[in-house]
C-alpha positions as CSV (number, residue, x, y, z in Angstrom):
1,X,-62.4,59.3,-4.7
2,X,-60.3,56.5,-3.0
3,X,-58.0,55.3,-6.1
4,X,-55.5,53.8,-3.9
5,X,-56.9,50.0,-4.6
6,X,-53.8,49.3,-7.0
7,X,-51.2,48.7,-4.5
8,X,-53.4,46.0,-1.6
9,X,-55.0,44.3,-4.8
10,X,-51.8,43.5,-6.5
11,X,-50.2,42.5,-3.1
12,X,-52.7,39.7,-3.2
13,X,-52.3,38.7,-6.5
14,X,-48.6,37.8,-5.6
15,X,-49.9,35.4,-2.7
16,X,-49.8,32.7,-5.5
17,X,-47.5,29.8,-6.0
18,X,-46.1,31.3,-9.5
19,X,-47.9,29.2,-11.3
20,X,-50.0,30.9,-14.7
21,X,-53.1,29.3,-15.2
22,X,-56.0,29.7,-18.0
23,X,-59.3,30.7,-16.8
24,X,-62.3,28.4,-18.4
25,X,-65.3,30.8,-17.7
26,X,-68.4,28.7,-17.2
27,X,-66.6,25.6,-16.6
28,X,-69.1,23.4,-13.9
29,X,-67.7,23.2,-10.7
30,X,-69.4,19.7,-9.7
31,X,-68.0,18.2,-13.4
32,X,-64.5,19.7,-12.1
33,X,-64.6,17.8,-9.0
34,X,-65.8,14.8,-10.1
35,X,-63.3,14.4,-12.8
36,X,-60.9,15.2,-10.6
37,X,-61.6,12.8,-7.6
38,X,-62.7,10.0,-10.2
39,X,-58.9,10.6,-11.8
40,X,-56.8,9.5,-8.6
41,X,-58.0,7.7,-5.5
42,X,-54.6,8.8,-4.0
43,X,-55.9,11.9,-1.2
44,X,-52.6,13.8,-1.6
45,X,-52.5,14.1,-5.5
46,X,-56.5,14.7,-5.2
47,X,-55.5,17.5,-2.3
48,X,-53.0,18.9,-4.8
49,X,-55.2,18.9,-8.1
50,X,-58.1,20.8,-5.8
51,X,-55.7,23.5,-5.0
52,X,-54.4,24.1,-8.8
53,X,-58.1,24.2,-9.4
54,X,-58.6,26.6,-6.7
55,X,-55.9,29.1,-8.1
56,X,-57.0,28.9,-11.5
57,X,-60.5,30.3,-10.8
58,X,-59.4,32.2,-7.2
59,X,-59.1,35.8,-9.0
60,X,-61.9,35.3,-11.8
61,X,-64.3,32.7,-9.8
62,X,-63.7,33.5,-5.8
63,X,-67.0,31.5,-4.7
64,X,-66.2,28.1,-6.7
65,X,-62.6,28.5,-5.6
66,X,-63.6,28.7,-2.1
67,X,-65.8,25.5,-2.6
68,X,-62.1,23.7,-4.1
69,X,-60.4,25.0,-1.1
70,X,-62.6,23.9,1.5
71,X,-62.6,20.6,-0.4
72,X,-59.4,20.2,-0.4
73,X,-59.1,21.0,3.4
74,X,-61.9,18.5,4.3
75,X,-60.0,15.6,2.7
76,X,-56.0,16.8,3.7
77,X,-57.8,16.7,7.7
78,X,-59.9,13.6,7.0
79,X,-56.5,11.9,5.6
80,X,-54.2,13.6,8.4
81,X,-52.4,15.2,5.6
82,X,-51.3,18.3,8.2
83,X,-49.0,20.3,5.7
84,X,-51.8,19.9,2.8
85,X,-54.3,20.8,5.4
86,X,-52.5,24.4,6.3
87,X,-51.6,25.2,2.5
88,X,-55.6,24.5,1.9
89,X,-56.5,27.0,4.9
90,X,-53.9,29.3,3.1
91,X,-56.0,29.4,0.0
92,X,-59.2,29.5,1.5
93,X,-57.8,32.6,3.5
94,X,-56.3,33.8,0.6
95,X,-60.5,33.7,-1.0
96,X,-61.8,35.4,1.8
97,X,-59.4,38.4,1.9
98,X,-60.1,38.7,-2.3
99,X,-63.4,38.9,-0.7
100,X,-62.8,41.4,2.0
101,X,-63.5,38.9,4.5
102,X,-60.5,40.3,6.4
103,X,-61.8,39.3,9.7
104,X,-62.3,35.5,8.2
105,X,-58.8,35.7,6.4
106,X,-56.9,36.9,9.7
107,X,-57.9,33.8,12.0
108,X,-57.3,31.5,9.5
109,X,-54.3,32.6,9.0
110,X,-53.5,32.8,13.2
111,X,-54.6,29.5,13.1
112,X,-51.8,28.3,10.0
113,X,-49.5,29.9,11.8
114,X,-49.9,28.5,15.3
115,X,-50.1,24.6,13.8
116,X,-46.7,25.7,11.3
117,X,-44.8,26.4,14.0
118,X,-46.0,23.4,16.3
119,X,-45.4,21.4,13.4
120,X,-42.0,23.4,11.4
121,X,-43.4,23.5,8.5
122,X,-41.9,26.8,7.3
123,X,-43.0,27.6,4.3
124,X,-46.6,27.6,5.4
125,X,-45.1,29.7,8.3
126,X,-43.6,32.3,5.9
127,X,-47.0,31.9,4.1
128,X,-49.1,32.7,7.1
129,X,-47.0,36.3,8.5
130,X,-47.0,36.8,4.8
131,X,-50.7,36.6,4.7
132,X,-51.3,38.5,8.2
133,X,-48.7,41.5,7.2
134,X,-50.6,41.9,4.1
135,X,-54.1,42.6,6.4
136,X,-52.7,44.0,9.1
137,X,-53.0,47.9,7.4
138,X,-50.1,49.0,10.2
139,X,-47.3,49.7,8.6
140,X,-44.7,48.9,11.5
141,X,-46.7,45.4,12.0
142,X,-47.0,44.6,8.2
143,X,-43.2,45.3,7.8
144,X,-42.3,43.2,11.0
145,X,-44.3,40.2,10.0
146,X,-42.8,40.2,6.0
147,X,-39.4,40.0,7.6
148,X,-40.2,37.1,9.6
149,X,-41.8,35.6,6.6
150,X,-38.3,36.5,4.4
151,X,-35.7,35.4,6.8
152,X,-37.6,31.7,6.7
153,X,-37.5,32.1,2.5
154,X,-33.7,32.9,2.8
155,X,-33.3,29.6,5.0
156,X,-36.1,27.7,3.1
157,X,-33.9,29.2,-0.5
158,X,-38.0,29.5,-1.9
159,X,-36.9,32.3,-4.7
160,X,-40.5,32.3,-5.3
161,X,-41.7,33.5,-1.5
162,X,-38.3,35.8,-0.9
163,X,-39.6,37.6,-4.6
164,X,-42.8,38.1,-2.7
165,X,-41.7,39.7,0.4
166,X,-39.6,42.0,-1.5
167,X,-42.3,42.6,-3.8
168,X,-44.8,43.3,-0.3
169,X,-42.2,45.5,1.1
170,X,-41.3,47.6,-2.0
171,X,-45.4,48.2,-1.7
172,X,-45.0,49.6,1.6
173,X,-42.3,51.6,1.1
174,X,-44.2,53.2,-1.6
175,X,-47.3,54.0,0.3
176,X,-44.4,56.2,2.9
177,X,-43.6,58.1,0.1
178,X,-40.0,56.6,-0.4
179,X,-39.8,55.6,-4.0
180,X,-36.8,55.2,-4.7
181,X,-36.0,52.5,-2.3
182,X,-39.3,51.5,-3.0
183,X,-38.0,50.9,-6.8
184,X,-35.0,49.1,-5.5
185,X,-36.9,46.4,-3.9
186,X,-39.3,46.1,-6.6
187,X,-36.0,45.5,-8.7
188,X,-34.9,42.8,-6.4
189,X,-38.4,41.1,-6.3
190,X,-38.5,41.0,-10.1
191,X,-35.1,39.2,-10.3
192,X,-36.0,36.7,-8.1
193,X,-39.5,36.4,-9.9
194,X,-37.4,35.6,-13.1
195,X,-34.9,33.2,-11.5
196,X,-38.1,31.2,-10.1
197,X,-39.8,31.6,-13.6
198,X,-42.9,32.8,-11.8
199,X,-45.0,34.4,-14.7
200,X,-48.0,35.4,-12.4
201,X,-44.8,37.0,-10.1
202,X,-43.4,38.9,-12.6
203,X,-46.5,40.0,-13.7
204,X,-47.4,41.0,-10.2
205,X,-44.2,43.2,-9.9
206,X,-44.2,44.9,-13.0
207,X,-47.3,46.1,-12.4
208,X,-46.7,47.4,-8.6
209,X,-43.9,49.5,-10.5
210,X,-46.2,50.8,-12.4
211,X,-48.3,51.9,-9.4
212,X,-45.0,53.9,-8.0
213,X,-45.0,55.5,-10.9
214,X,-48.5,56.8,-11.0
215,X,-48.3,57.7,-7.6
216,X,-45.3,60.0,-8.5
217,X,-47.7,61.3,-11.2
218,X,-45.0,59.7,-13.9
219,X,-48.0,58.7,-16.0
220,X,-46.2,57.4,-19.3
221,X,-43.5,56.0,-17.4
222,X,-46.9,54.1,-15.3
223,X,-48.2,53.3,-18.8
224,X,-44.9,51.4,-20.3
225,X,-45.0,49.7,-17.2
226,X,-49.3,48.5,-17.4
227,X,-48.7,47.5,-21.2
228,X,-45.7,45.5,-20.5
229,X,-48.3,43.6,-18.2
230,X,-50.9,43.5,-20.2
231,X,-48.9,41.8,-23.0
232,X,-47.7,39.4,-20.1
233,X,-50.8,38.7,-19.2
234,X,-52.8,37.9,-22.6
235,X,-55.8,35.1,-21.9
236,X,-55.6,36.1,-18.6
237,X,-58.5,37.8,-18.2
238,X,-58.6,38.8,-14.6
239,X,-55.7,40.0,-14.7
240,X,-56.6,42.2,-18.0
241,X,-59.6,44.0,-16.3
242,X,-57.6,45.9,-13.1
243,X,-54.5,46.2,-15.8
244,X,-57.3,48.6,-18.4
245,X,-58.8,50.2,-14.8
246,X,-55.2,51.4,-14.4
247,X,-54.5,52.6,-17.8
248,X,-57.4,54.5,-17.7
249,X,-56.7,56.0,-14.3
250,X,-53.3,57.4,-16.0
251,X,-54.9,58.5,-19.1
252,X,-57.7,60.3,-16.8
253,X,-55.2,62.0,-15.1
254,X,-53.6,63.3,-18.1
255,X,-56.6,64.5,-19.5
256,X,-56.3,62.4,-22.0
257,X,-60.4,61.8,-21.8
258,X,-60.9,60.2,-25.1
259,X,-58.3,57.1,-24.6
260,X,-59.6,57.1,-21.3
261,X,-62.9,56.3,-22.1
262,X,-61.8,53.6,-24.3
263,X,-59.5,51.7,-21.3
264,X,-62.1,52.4,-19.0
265,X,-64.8,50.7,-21.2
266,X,-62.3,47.8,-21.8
267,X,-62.4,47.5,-18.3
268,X,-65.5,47.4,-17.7
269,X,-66.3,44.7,-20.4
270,X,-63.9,42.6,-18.8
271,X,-65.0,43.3,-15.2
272,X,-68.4,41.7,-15.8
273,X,-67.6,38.8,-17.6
274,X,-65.0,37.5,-15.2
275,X,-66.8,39.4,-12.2
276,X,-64.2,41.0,-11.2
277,X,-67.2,43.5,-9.4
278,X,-64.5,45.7,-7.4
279,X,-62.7,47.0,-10.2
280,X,-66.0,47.1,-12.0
281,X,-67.1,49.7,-9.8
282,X,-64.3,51.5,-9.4
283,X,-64.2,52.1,-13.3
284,X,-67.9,53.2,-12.7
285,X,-67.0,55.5,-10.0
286,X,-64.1,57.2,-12.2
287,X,-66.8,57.6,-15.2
288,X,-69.0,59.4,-12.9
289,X,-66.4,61.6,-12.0
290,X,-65.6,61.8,-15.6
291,X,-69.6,63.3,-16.2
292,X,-69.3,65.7,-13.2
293,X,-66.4,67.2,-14.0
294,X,-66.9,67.6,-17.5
295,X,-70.7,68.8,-16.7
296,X,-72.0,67.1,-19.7
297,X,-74.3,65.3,-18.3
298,X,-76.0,65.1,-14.7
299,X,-78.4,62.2,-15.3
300,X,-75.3,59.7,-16.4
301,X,-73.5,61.0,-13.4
302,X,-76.1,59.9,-11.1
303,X,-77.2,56.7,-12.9
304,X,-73.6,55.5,-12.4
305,X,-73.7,56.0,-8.8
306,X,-76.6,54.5,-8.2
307,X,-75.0,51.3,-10.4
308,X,-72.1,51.7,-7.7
309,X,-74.4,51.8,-5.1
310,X,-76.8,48.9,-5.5
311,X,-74.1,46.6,-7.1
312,X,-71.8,47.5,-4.1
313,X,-74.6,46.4,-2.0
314,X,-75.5,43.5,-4.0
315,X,-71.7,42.3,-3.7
316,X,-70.8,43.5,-0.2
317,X,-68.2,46.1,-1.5
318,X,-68.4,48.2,1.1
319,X,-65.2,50.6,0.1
320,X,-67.8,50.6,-2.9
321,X,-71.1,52.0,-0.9
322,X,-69.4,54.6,0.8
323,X,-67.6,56.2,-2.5
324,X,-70.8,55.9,-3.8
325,X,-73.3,57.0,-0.8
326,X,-70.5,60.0,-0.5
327,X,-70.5,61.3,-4.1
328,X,-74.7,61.1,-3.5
329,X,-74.9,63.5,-0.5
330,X,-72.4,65.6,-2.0
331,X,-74.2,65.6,-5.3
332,X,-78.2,66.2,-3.7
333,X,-76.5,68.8,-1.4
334,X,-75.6,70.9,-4.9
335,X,-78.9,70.3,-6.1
336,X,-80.6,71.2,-2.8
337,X,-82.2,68.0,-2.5
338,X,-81.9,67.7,1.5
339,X,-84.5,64.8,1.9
340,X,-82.1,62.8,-0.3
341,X,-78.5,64.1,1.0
342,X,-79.6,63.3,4.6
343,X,-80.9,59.7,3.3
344,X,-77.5,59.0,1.6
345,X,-75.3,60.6,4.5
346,X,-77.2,58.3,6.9
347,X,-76.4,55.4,4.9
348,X,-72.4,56.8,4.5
349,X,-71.9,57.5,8.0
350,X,-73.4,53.5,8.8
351,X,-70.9,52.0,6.2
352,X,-67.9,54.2,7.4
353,X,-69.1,52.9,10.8
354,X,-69.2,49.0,9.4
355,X,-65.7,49.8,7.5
356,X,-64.5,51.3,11.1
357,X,-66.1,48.0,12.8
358,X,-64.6,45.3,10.4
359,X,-61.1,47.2,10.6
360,X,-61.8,47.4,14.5
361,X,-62.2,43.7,14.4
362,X,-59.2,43.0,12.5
363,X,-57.0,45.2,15.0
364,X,-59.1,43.0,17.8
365,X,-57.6,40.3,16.3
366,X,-54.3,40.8,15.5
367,X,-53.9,42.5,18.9
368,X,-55.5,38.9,20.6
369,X,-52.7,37.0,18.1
370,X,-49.6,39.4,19.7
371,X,-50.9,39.0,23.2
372,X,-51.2,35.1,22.8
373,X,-47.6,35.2,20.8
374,X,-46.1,37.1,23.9
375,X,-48.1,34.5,25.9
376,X,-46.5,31.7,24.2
377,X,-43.4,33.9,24.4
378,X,-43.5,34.2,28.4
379,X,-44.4,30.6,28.8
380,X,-41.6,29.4,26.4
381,X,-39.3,31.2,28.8
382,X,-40.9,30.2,31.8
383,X,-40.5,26.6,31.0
384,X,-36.7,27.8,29.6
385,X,-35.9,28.9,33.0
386,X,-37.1,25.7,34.6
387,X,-35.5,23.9,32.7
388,X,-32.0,25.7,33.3
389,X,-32.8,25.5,36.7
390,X,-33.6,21.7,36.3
391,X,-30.3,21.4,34.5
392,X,-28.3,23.6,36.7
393,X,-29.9,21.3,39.6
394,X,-29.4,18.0,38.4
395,X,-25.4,19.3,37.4
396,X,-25.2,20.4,41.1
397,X,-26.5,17.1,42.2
398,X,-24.5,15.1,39.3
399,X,-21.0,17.4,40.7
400,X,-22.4,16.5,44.8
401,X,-23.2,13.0,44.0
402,X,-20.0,12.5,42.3
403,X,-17.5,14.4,45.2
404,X,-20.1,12.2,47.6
405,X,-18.7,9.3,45.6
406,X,-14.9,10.6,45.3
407,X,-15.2,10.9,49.0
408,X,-16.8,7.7,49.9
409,X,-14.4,5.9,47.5
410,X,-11.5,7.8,48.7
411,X,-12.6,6.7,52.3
412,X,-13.0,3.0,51.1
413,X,-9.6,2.9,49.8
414,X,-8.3,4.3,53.0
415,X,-10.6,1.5,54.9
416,X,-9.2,-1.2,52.3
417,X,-5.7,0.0,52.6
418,X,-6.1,-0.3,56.8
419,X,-7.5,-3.6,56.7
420,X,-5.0,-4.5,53.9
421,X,-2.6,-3.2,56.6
422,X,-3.7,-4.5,59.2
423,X,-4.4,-8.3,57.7
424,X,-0.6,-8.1,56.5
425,X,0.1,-6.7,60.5
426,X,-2.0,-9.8,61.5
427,X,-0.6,-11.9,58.6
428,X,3.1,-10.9,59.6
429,X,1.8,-11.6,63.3
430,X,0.7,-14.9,62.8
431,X,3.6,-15.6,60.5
432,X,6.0,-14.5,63.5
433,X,3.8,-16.9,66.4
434,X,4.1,-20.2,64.0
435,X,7.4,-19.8,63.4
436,X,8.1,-18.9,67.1
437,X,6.1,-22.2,67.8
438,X,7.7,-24.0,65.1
439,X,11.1,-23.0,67.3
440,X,9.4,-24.1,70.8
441,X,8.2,-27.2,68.8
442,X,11.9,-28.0,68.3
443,X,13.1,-27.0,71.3
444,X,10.6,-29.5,72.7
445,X,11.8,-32.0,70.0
446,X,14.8,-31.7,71.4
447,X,13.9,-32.0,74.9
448,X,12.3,-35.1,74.6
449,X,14.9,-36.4,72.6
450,X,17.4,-35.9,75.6
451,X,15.0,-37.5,77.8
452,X,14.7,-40.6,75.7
453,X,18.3,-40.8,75.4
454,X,18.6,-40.5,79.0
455,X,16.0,-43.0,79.5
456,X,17.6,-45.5,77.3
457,X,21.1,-44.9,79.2
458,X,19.4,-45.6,82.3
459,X,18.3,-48.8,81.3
460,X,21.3,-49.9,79.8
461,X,23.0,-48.7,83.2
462,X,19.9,-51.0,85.1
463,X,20.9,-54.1,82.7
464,X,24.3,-54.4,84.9
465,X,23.0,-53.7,88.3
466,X,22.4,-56.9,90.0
467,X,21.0,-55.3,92.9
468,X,17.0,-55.6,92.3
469,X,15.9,-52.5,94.4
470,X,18.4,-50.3,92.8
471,X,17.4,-51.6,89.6
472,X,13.5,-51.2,90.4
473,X,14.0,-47.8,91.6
474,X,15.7,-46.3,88.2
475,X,13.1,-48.1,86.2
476,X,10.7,-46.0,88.5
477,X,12.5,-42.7,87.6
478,X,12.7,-43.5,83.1
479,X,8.4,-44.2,83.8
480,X,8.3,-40.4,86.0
481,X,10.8,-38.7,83.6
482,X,8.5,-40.0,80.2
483,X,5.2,-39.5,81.8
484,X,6.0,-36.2,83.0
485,X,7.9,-35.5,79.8
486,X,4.9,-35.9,78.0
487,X,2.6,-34.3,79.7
488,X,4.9,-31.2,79.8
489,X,5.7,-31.2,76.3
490,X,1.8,-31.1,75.4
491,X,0.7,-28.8,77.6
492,X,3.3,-25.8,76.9
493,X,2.6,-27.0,73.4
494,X,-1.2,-26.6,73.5
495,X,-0.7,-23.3,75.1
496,X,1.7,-22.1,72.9
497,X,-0.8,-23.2,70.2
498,X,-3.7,-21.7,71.1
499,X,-2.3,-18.5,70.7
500,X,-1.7,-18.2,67.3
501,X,-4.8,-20.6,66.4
502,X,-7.3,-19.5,69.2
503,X,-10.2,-20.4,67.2
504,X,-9.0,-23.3,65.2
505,X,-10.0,-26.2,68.1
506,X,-13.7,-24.8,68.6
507,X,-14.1,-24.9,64.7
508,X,-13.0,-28.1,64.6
509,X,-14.9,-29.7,67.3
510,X,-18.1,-27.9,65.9
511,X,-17.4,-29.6,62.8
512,X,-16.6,-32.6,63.7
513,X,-17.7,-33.1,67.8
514,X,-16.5,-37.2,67.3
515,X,-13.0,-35.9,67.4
516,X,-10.9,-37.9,70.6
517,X,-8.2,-35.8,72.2
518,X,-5.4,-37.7,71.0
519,X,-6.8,-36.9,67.3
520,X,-6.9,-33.2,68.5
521,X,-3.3,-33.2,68.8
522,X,-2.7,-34.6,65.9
523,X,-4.7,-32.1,64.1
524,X,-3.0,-29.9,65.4
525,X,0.4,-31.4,64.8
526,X,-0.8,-31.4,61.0
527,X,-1.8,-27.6,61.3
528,X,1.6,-26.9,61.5
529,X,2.4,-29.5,59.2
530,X,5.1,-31.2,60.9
531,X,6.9,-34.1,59.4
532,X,6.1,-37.7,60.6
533,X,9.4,-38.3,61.9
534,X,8.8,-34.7,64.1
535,X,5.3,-36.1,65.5
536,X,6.4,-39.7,66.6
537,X,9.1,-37.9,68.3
538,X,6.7,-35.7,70.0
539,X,3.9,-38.3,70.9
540,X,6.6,-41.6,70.8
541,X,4.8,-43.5,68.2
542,X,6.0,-45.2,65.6
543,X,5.4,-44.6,61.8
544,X,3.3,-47.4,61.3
545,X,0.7,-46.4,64.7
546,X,0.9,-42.8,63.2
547,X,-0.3,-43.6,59.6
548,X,-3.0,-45.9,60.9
549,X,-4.4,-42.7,63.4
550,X,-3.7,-40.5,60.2
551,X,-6.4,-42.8,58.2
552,X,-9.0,-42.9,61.4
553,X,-8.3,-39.2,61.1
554,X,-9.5,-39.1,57.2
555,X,-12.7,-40.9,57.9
556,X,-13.9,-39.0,61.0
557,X,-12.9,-35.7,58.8
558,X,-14.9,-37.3,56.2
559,X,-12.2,-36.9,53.9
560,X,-12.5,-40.6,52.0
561,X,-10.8,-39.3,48.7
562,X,-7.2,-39.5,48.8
563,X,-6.4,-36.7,46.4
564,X,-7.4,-34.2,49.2
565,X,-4.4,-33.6,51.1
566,X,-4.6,-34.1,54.7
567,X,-2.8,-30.8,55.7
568,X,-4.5,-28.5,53.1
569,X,-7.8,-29.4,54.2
570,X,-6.5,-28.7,58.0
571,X,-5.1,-25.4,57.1
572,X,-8.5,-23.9,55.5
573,X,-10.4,-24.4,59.6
């Protein structure tokens, strides 16, 4: 007999949002729907009433809450509602594992959990390992994935979901045997149940304690425990059923047949008017067992596992056929029926073989999700390590590029600072030629000065000669001596000159190619911005002829405005 069913089916029941809702048996599911979409044209509220419609008929009503679910889903994808969408695939999972659709349930809930993470939407993460743990049926898996799902709870601070988890692993540590700890966590669960005033939670834990306790064959202990949630869970009808399937199971076990008989018929009444057909058969399988132990009666033994039988067909239980099919050979065996024991072992060895199929499937499944995690995992790092490398390249090029840069700029500066020097050299330079040629200018000032004064003594001297030759002949010598005066004093001064300004006379004449000599030299005279007085003395005019050459000088230079000063303009060429 496979009694274990207490501790997977209240698992499930916990997968709720806490929420305790009335079941209306017969209610229409189309008058539902309407009412509700008619209520609220507003896809998110309508998204959220489908999915408090789906829990409250999900344990009592699986089909019709499907249909809500799948409702719900259709409009949360229609309306790009994503997180409504995964909690809608949650509950529609959540259907087909009450269903033992376990195959259906595990790739929908692959699927919330690949689109939770893309998305962070951690609750529906915790939700979905939550979910996948609970199928899973390997311990070290189930356990892995509930700790995943509580360390996002803790970060989340959903008292609810952490309540779960502890409740899911105080399950598991009661199926190892260790009850104690087992006991501890179910502890834990409850107070976190009560601080999130989850009834259905509370409910849920209370009655997995009692479980521990029946398993440890502490029966009234396992009673206290299924009362306490039975009062809990008054009106709630599919709840009440699996709660009187457990009494009795304790009550069986203490041989206590006549109060036995009265839970198990409690639960059976209950079973078939909320259709809760699992426990149904279960309580049928425990009053067979009931007959063939007692030997009272052979015929009610084997009309209740035929009921097993054709309604575990009927429903798809297939935990359900093969109890049944089992009990059947075993029983035609003792009666020497062999046509009929080989007909029913046939039929127990294909169901064990479709049990070992769908389990082989979800294994299949779960082994495709790790491999495509650790796929996910590898290419995650992969693109990790490019991305270093990209970062470590780009700082290597950053560090290159900016010693490149130090370099070049430090080699500028020096560049800068050598023509800095070297301009200042040439500055200095120059600086040191005009003033030389200021000197030589003077010196030639001053030259020609004693040659004029000679000149004019000469002259006075030729004013008291009465001899005409004589006086012809010095006149001859003043005209040689200021001719060749001149002509001296310009050429060492042109030389000297061009020297420091070797480029200033071919600027000027490609500037201005009208230029006559004689203007020339007074350009140049200006360059150096001698005085007035200091160029008559060097060319022998007078004030007056040099002002008029100075004005011929501004038109040619096209300089017409008199606020642009002669000399400045000279000293830019």
């Amino acid at each position: 007999m496979r009694y274990c069913y207490f501790l997977f089916l209240l698992i499930a029941l916990s997968i709720s949002n806490g929420t305790c809702y009335a079941i209306i048996p017969g209610e229409k599911t189309t008058d539902s729907l309407d009412i509700l979409l008619n209520a609220t044209q507003n896809p998110q509220k309508q998204v959220e009433g489908l999915l408090d419609l789906t829990k409250k008929n999900k344990y009592s009503y699986p089909d019709k809450a499907m249909l809500y679910a799948q409702h719900a889903c259709d409009i949360a994808v229609k309306n790009h509602l994503k997180k409504q969408e995964l909690q809608s695939m949650l509950e529609v999972a959540d259907v087909y594992k009450l269903k033992n659709k376990f195959v259906d349930a595990m790739s929908l809930a692959i699927k919330v959990k690949e689109v939770a993470e893309e998305y962070d939407f951690k609750d529906e993460l915790a939700s979905s390992y939550l979910t996948i743990g609970l199928i899973q049926g390997n311990l070290s898996q189930e356990t892995e994935n509930f700790f995943k799902a509580l360390a996002i709870y803790e970060k989340t601070g959903n008292k609810k979901g952490i309540g779960d988890i502890y409740n899911a692993l105080g399950c598991v540590l009661g199926q190892q045997g260790d009850y104690t700890k087992a006991l501890q966590y179910f502890n834990i669960a409850l107070a976190y149940m009560k601080e999130a005033k989850s009834t259905f939670g509370i409910v849920s834990v209370i009655n997995n304690v009692g479980n521990l306790y029946y398993f440890k064959k502490e029966y009234k202990k396992a009673i206290t425990n299924f009362k306490e949630v039975l009062h809990l869970s008054i009106g709630m009808g599919l709840i009440e059923s699996p709660l009187f399937c457990n009494i009795a199971a304790c009550y069986y076990d203490m041989g206590d047949f006549d109060t036995f008989l009265y839970y198990n018929n409690q639960a059976i009444l209950l079973s078939q008017k909320f259709g809760k057909y699992s426990t149904l058969l279960l309580s049928y399988c425990r009053l067979a067992d009931y007959y063939l132990k007692q030997k009272k009666d052979k015929s009610a033994y084997l009309h209740y596992l035929m009921l097993i039988y054709q309604q575990g067909e009927k429903y798809k239980l297939k935990d359900r056929i093969y109890d049944a099919t089992s009990m059947l050979n075993n029983f035609y065996r003792d009666e020497n029926k062999w046509d009929s024991a080989y007909k029913y072992s046939i039929i127990e060895h294909q169901v064990k073989d479709s049990i070992g199929i769908e389990d082989s499937k979800i294994r299949f499944t779960i082994v495709e999700m790790q491999y495509q995690d650790e796929k996910k995992q590898h290419e995650a790092k992969l693109k990790q390590q490019q991305r270093d490398f990209l970062t470590l390249f780009i700082i290597l090029l950053l560090l290159s590029g900016c010693a490149t840069a130090i370099l070049l700029l430090s080699r500028q500066r020096i560049k800068m600072k050598n023509i800095s020097l070297e301009k200042k050299q040439l500055s200095d330079e120059i600086e040191f030629k005009n003033k030389e040629l200021v000197i030589n200018v003077m010196s030639l000032l001053k030259k020609n000065e004693f040659i004029v004064e000679t000149s004019h003594r000469l002259l006075e001297i030729t004013k008291e000669l009465m001899d005409g030759n004589n006086k012809l002949r010095i006149l001859n010598v003043i005209n040689q001596m200021q001719k060749g005066s001149e002509e001296e004093i310009w050429t060492e001064f042109e030389a000297r000159f061009k020297q420091v300004h070797n480029t200033f006379y071919e600027h000027l004449i490609k500037l201005f190619p009208a230029l006559t000599p004689n203007e020339l030299k007074l350009c140049a005279f200006l360059r150096l911005n001698l005085s007035t007085k200091e160029i008559c003395n060097l060319t022998g005019q007078n004030a007056a002829s040099l002002d008029v050459a100075r004005c011929r000088l501004r038109k040619k230079l096209e300089l017409p405005n008199s606020t642009i000063n002669l000399v400045s303009f000279l000293s830019q060429i």
